[in-house]
C-alpha positions in Angstrom: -5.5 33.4 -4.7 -6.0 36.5 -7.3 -3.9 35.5 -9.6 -6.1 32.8 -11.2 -4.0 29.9 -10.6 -5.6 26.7 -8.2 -3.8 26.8 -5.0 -2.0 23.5 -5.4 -0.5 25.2 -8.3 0.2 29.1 -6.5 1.7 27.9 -3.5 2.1 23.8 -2.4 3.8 24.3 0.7 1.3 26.6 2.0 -0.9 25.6 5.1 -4.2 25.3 2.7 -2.5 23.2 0.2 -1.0 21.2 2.8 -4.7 20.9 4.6 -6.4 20.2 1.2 -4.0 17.4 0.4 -4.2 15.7 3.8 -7.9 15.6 3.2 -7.4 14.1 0.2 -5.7 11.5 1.1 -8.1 10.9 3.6 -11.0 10.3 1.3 -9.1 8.1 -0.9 -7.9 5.9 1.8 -11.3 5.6 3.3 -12.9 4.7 -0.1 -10.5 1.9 -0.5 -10.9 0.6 2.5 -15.0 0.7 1.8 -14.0 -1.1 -1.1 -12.0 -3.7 0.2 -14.9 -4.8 2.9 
């Protein structure tokens, strides 16, 4: 957004946020299973 704030931070509940976070959670539950093997 243009007014300098991370979008996590501007607006949580919109369909990016929601899309980054999913992929976030993604990553980290794929590197713990890495991990764990």
């Amino acid at each position: 957004p243009s007014h300098g704030k991370p979008v996590l931070l501007y607006d949580l509940k919109c369909s990016g946020s929601q899309a980054y976070l999913k992929l976030a959670s993604e990553v980290i539950q794929r590197e713990k299973r890495l991990r764990a093997a």
